[in-house]
C-alpha positions as CSV (number, residue, x, y, z in Angstrom):
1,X,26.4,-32.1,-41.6
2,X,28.6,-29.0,-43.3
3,X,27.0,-26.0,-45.3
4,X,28.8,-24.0,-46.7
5,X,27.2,-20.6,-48.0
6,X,29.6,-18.3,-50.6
7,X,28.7,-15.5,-52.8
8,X,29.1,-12.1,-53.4
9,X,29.1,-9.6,-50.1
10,X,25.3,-8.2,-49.9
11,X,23.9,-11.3,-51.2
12,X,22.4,-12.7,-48.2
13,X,24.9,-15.4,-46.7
14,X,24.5,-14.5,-43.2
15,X,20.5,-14.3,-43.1
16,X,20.2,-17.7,-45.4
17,X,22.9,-19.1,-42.4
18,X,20.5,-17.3,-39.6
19,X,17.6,-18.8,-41.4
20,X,19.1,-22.5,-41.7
21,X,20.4,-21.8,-38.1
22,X,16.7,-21.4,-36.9
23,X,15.3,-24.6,-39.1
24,X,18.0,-26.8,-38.4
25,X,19.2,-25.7,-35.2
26,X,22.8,-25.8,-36.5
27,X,25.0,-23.1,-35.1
28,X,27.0,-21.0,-38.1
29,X,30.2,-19.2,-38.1
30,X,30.8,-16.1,-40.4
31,X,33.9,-16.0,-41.7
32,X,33.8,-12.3,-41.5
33,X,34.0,-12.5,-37.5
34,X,36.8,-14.9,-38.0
35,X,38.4,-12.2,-40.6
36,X,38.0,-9.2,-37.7
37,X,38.7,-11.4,-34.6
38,X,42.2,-11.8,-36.6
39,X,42.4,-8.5,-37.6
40,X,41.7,-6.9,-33.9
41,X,43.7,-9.9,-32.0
42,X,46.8,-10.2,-34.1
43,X,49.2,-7.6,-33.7
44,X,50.3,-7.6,-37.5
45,X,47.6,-8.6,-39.4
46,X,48.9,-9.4,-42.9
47,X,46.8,-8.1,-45.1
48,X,44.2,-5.2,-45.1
49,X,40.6,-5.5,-44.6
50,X,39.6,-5.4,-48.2
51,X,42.1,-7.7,-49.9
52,X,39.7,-10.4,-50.4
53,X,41.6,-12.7,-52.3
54,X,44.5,-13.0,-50.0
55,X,42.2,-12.9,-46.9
56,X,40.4,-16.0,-48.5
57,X,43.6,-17.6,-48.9
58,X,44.7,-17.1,-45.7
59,X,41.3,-18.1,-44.1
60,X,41.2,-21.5,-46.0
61,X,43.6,-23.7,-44.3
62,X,41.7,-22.6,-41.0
63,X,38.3,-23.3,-42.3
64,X,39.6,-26.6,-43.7
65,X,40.6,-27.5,-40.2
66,X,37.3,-26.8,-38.6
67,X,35.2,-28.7,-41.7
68,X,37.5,-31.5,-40.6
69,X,37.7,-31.5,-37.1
70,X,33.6,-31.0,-37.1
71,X,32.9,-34.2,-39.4
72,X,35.6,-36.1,-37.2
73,X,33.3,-35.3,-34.4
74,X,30.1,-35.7,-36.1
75,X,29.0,-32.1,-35.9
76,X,26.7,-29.8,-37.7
77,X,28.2,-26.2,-38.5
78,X,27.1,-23.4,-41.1
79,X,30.2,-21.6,-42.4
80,X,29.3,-18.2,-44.4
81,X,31.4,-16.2,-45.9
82,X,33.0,-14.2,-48.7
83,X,36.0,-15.8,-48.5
84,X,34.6,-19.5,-49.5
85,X,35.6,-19.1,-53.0
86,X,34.9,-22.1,-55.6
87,X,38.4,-23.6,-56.1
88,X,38.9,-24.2,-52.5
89,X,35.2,-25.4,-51.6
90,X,35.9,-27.6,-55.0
91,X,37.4,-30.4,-53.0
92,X,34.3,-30.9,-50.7
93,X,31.8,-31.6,-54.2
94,X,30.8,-34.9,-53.8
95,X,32.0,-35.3,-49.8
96,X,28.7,-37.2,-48.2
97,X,28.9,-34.7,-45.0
98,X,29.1,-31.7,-46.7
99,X,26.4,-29.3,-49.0
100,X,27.6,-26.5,-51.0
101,X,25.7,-23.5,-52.4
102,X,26.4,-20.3,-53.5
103,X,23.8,-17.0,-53.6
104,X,24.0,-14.9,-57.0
105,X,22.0,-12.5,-58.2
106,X,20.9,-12.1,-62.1
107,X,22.5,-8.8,-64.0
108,X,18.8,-8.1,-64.3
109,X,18.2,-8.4,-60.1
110,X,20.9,-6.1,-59.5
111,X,19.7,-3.5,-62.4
112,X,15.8,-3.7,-60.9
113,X,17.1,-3.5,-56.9
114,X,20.3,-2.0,-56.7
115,X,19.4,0.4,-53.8
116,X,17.1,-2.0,-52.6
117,X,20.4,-4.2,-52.3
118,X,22.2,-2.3,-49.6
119,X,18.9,-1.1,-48.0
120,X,19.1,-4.8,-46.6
121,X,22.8,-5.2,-45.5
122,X,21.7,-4.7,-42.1
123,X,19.2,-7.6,-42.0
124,X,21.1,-9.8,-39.5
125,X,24.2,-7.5,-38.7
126,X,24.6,-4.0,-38.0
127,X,27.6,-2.9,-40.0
128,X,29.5,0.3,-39.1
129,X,30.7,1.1,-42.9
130,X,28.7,0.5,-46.1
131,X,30.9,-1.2,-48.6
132,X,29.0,0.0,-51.9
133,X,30.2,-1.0,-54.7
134,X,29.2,0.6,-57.9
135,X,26.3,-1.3,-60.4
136,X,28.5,-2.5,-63.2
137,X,31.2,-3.6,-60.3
138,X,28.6,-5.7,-59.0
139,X,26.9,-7.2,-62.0
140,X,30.3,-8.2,-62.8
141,X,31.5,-9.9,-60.1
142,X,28.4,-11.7,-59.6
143,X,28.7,-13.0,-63.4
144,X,32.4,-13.9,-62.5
145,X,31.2,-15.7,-59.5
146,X,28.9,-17.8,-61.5
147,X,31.0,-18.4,-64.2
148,X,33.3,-19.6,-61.7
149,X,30.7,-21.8,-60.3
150,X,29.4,-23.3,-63.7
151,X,33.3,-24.4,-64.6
152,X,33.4,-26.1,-61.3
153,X,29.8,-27.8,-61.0
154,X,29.3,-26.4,-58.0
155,X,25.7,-25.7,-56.2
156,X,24.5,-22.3,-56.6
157,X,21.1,-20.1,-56.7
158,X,21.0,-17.3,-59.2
159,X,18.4,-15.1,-57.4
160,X,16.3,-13.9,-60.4
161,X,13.0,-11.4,-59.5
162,X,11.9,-11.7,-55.9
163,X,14.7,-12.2,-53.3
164,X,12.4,-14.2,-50.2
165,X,10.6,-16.7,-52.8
166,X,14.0,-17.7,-53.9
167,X,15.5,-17.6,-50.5
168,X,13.0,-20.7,-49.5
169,X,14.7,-22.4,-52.2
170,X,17.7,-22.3,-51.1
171,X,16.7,-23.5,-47.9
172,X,15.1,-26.3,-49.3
173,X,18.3,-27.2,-50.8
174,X,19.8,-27.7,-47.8
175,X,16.8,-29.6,-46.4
């Protein structure tokens, strides 16, 4: 079994993946190591570290290859990341093998625990630069996100008042 965790960065991907990791006992891959193992290994990394949507692009085809080579060989991987955006992961909808869900948060979570947000971006990983964005910035590209995600009928949890209660949800999803 595949699951694949998208959303917004700050939203939780890699603790859901740690959590699922220590339910399931399914190893997971954060596409953000795969991003910075390219960036630190290649000598001419072609894009820069915060051009998302030509990262993703890039990325794809790789993370097409594992999804495939894992279900060839009947494995079970969590793939997290940014960079799983909805028109790629599109093609994987209604694939048997494969669950799909994407973390938002409501305008009206982000207005309520803004700071509270990037209090917790160190819950699994210890990053070495805060990526802030501003408030509107990221209500915004959460509603995009979602919109995105409605158009395509793909899987996602809008995170709405209290961030752990809905996190079990979206491990039962995956259940």
């Amino acid at each position: 079994m595949i699951f694949l965790i998208g959303g917004q960065g700050h939203s939780g991907k890699t603790l859901l993946a740690q959590k699922l990791l220590e339910k399931f006992y399914y190893p997971y891959l954060s596409l953000d190591h795969l991003k910075m193992g390219l960036i630190k290994g290649m000598k001419d990394f072609p894009f820069k570290v915060d051009e998302d949507e030509k990262i993703a692009e890039f990325l794809f085809p790789i993370v097409d290859g594992i999804i495939q080579t894992c279900i060839e060989n009947k494995q079970n991987l969590i793939i997290e990341g940014i960079y799983l955006i909805p028109k790629k992961l599109q093609k994987f909808q209604n694939h048997s093998d494969i669950k799909i869900l994407y973390i938002i948060f409501s305008k009206e979570y982000i207005l309520q625990n803004y700071e509270l947000i990037y209090q917790n971006e160190n819950a699994i990983e210890k990053r070495l630069f805060s990526e802030k964005e501003e408030i509107n910035t990221l209500i915004l590209n959460h509603q995009k996100l979602k919109t995105q995600c409605e158009n395509l009928n793909l899987p996602f949890i809008e995170i709405q008042k209290d961030y752990e209660t809905e996190l079990k949800n979206a491990i039962e999803f995956f259940a």
